[in-house]
C-alpha positions, 0 to 999 in steps of 0.5 A: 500500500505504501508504494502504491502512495508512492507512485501517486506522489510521485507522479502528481509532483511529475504532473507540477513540475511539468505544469509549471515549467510548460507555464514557465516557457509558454508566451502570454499569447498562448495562454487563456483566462489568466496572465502566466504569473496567475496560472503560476500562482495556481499552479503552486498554490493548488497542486496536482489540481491547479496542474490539471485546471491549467491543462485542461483550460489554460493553455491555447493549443499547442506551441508553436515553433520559432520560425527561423528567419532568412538571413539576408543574401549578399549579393557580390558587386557583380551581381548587385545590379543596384551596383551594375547601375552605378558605374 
């Protein structure tokens, strides 16, 4: 009996842990109803049940990935043909 209370110990400070870093990381866009410091303090003051409230209503569809920007082409003096024009 002791090490099935164990498991559930375990796996609801899992669930915290995960709740709050996912919270933590999140932008204040991707969440819904509270600001990130709000669904923090709920998350903490809560528990297992601030962690469950926060998956299942506060975050707004999964995250979305940084878009890598193009670093802008160099062109050689050659090529340039604002350059070309110039002489």
């Amino acid at each position: 009996m002791v090490k099935f209370e164990g498991f559930f110990l375990v796996l609801s400070l899992a669930l915290t842990l995960f709740s709050f870093v996912d919270c933590a990381m999140r932008e204040d866009v991707q969440l819904r109803k509270l600001p990130k410091w709000g669904w923090l303090l709920v998350i903490i003051l809560f528990g297992t049940f601030g962690s469950v409230f926060y998956l299942v209503a506060g975050r707004n569809g999964a995250r979305t990935p940084k878009i890598k920007r193009a670093k802008p082409r160099v062109l050689p003096p050659d090529d340039d043909p604002d350059f070309l024009r110039n002489l």
